[in-house]
C-alpha positions in Angstrom: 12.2 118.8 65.5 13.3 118.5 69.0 10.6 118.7 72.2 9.6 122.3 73.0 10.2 123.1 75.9 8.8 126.6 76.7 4.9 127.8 76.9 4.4 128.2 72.8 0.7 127.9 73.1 0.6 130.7 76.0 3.0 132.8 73.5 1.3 132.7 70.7 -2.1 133.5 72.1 0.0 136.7 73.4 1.4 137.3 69.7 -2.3 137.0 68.2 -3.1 140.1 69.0 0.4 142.0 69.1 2.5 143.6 66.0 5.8 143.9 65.6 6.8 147.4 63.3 9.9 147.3 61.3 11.9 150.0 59.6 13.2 150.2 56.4 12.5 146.3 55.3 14.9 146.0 52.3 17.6 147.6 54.6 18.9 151.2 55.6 20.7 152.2 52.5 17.0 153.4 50.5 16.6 157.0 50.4 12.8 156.8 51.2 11.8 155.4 55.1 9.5 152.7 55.7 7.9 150.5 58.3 6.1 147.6 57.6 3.3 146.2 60.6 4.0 142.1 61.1 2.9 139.5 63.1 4.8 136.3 64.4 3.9 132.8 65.3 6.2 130.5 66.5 6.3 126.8 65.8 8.7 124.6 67.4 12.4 124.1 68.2 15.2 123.3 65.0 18.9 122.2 65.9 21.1 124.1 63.6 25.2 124.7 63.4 26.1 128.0 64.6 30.0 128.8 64.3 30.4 124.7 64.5 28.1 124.0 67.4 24.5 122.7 67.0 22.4 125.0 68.9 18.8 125.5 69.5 16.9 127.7 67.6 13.3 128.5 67.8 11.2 128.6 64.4 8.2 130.7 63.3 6.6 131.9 60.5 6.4 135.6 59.4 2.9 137.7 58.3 3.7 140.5 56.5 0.4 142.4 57.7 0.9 146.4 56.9 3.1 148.7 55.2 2.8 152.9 54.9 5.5 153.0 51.2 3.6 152.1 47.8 7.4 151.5 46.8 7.8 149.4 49.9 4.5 147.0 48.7 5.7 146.9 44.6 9.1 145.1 46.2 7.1 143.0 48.3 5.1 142.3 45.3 7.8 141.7 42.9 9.5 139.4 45.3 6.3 137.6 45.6 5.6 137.4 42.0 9.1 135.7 41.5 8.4 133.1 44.1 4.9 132.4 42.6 3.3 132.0 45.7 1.8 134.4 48.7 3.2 131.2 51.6 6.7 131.3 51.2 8.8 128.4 52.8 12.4 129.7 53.6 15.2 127.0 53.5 17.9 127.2 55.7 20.3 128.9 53.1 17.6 131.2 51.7 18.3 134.9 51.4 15.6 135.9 49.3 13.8 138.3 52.6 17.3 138.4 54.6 17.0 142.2 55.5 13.9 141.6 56.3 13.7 138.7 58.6 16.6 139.1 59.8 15.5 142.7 61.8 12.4 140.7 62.8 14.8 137.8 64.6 16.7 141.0 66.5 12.6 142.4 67.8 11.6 138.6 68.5 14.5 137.6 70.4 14.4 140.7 72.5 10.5 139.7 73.3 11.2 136.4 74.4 13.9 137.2 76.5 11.3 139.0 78.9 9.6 135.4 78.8 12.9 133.6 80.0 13.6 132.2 76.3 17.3 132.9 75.5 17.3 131.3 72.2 18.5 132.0 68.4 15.4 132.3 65.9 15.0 131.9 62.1 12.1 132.3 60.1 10.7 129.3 58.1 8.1 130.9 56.4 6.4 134.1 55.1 3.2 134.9 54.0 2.0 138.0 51.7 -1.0 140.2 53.1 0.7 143.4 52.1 0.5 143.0 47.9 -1.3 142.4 45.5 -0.2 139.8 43.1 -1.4 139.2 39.3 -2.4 135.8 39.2 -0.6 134.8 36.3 2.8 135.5 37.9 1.6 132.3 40.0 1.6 130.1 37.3 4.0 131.7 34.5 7.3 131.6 35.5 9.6 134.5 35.0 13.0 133.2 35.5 14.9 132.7 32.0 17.7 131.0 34.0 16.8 127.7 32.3 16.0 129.2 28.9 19.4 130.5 28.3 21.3 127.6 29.8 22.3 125.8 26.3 23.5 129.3 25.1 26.0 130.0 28.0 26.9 126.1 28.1 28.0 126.8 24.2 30.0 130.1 24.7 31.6 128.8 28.1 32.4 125.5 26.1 33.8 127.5 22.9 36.3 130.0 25.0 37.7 127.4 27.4 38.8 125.3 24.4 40.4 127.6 23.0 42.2 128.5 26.2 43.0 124.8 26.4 44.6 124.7 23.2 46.1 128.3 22.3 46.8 129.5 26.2 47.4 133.6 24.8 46.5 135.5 21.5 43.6 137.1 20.3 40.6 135.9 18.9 37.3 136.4 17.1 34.5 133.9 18.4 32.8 131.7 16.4 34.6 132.7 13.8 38.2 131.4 14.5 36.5 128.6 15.9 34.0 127.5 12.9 32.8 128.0 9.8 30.2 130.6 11.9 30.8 134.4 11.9 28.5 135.4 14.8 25.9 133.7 17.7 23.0 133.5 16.5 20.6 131.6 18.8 16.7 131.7 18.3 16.1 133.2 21.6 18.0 136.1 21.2 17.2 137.9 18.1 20.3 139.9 17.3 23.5 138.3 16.5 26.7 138.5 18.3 30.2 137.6 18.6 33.0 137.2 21.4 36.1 138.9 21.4 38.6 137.2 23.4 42.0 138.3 24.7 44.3 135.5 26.3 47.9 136.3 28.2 50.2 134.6 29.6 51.9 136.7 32.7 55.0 134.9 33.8 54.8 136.2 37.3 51.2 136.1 37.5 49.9 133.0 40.5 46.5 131.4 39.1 43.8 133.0 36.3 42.1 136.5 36.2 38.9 137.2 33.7 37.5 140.4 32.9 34.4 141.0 30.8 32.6 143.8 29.1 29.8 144.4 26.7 29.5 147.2 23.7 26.4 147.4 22.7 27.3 149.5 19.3 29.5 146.5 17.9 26.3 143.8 19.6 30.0 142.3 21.3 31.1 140.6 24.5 35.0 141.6 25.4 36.7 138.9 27.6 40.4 138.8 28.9 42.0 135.7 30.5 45.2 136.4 32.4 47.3 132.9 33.3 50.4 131.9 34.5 52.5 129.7 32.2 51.5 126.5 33.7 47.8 126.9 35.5 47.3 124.0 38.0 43.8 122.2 37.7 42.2 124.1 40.2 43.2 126.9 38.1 41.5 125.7 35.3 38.5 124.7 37.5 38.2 128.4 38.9 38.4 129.8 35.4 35.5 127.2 34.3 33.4 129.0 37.5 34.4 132.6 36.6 33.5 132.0 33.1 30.2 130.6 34.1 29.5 133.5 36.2 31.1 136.2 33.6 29.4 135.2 30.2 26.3 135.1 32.4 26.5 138.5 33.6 27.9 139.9 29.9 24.8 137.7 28.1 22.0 139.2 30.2 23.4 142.4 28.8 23.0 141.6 25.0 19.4 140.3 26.0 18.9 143.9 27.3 19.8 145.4 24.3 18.2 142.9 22.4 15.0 143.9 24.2 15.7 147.4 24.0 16.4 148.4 27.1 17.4 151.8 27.2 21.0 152.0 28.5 22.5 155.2 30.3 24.1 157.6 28.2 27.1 157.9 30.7 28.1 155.4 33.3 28.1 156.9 37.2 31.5 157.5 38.0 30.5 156.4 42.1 31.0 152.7 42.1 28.2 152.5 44.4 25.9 153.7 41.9 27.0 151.8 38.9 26.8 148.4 40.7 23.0 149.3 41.8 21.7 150.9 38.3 19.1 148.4 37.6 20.6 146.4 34.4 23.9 145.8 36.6 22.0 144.4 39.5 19.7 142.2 36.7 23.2 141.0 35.2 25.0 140.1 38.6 22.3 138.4 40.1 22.2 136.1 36.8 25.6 135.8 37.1 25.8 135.3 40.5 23.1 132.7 41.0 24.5 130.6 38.0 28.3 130.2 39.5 26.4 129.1 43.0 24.7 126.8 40.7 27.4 125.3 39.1 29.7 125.4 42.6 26.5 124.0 44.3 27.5 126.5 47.7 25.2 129.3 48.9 24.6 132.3 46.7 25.7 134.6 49.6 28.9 132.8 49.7 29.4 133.6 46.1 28.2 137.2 46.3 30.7 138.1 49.1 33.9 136.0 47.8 33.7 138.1 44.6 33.3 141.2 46.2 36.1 140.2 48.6 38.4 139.0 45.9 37.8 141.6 43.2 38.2 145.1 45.6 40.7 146.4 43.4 38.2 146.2 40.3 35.3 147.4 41.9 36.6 150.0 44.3 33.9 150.3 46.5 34.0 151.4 50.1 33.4 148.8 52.8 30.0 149.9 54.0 29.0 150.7 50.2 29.9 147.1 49.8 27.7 145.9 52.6 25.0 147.8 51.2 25.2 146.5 46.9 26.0 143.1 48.9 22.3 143.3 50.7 20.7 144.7 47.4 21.7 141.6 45.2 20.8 139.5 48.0 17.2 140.5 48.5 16.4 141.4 44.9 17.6 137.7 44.3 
C-alpha cells in the first residue's frame, strides 16, 4: 500500500452523506430499467499494471445502499447467496460485480477529478444492504463444481485415450472402452453414455471439438476434428477444450436428471439461445472449469472462446459483448 497522498479523511467525511445512483447494474442489455442508490468510501492507494505500466490507483469499498427493481434485489441476492457472505472482498481478477463496479469507477473518478485526484480506481470490496439473504445460503454451499469433479476427470480421461490410441472412428463410451455399457455415477441418477466421432482432416492445422446433448437418448454427442500429426500443444488444447466441453454437456444431463423442463424448440436468435437460462448455467460451468485447469482469468477464457468460435456461434459483435457481460456477472 503506497503513502496517500490526497485529503481521504476530508473525502470521505464528504462521501458520508453523498450517494451515488446507477443505472441498469447488471448492464444495459435488460429489458426492464434500474438504478440502484450507493455509497463509497475510499481506503488508500494500490500500484497495479495497466497496459504494462504500474500505475496508481485508488481503492474503496462499495455499499450497495438502495434499489427501485425487485428483479434488480433477487440478482443482488442470488449473487450474494453464492458468495456466502453480505462483505465481499474483490480480488484483483474478480468479475463477479464487473458491470456493476465498473459504472461506479466511471461516477467516482469524475468526482475526484473536481478534487484535483486524476487517478484510476477499483473496488476492493462490497457490501449487501439491498437483499435479503437466507441464512443457510451462508453456510451451505451451492457450488457442485467440486462434487462433479471425479465424474468429468473420468469422461475427459476415457475420450482422450481413445483419441490417443485410435486418432478417427466412431465410438460408443464406456462401452468400447470396458466391460460397462453406460455412466452410471451415484450422483447423477440416470445413466448415460458418450458418443464420440473422431476425424482426421488432412488439411485441417490443430484440433476442433464440438459437443451436444439429446436428452431423449440420456447422450452426450462429441466430435474431434485433427490433423494427421497434432503437435503437443494440440493435444494440450484438446485436453482444455474437453475440460471445458464435457463440463458444459454434463451440467445438461444433471438438468435433465433434475428435471428441468427444457424448451420445446430452441430460439433461432443466437443471442437468445446463448442467454436461455440452462445455456448460461452450462457455460459458466464450463467456462469456470477450463480457467481452472489453464489457471488464467475466467474473462480471458470467456472472450477467447467467443473470439475463436464466431463462426459456430454467429452472434453479432455487440450481442457478443452483451452474453460476454451476462456469463460474467452471473459467474
Amino acid at each position: 500500500m503506497k503513502t496517500i497522498d490526497f485529503p481521504i479523511e476530508k473525502l470521505n467525511e464528504f462521501l458520508k452523506d453523498h450517494s451515488f445512483v446507477i443505472q441498469n447494474p447488471f448492464g444495459d442489455g435488460l429489458n426492464e430499467e434500474m438504478n440502484v442508490t450507493v455509497k463509497v468510501k475510499l481506503t488508500g492507494v494500490k500500484p497495479m499494471i495497466r497496459i504494462g505500466e504500474w500505475t496508481d490507483y485508488i481503492e474503496y469499498t462499495l455499499f450497495l445502499e438502495d434499489i427501485d427493481s425487485e428483479f434488480g434485489r433477487g440478482v443482488f441476492g442470488h449473487q450474494f447467496a453464492a458468495a456466502k457472505t453480505n462483505d465481499y472482498k474483490i480480488l484483483n481478477t474478480d468479475t463477479k460485480f464487473y458491470l456493476t463496479t465498473v459504472k461506479v469507477n466511471h461516477l467516482l473518478s469524475n468526482f475526484l477529478k473536481y478534487w484535483g485526484v486524476d487517478n484510476y480506481v477499483t473496488c476492493t470490496r462490497i457490501v449487501n444492504h439491498v437483499a435479503k439473504i437466507d441464512p443457510k445460503y451462508m453456510t451451505e454451499s451451492i457450488d457442485t463444481e467440486d462434487k462433479y469433479d471425479y465424474i468429468i476427470d473420468k469422461l475427459v480421461e476415457d475420450v482422450l485415450n481413445t483419441f490417443n490410441e485410435y486418432k478417427e472412428g466412431e465410438f460408443g463410451l464406456p462401452e468400447d472402452i470396458s466391460d460397462d455399457m453406460v455412466y452410471e455415477f451415484p450422483e447423477i441418477n440416470e445413466s448415460f453414455t458418450i458418443s464420440l466421432e473422431m476425424i482426421v482432416n488432412q488439411e485441417s492445422r490443430g484440433i476442433d471439438v464440438n459437443g451436444e446433448y439429446y436428452e431423449d437418448d440420456n447422450t452426450i454427442e462429441l466430435k474431434i476434428e485433427s490433423s494427421p500429426n497434432p503437435s503437443s500443444e494440440d493435444l494440450k488444447e484438446l485436453y482444455y477444450e474437453l475440460n471445458e466441453l464435457i463440463t458444459h454437456e454434463l451440467v445438461h444431463v444433471i438438468q435433465h436428471d433434475s428435471e428441468y423442463k427444457f424448451p420445446k424448440k430452441e430460439p433461432k436468435l443466437p443471442y437468445k439461445y446463448y442467454t436461455q437460462k440452462h445455456e448460461l448455467e452450462a457455460q459458466i460451468a464450463g467456462f469456470k472449469r477450463r480457467a481452472k485447469k489453464e489457471e488464467i482469468p475466467l474473462e480471458s477464457v470467456v472472450r477467447d472462446w467467443f473470439k475463436k468460435n464466431q463462426l459456430k456461434h454467429r452472434l453479432r459483435p455487440n450481442d457478443i459483448e452483451r452474453v460476454i457481460n451476462r456469463i460474467l456477472e452471473l459467474s
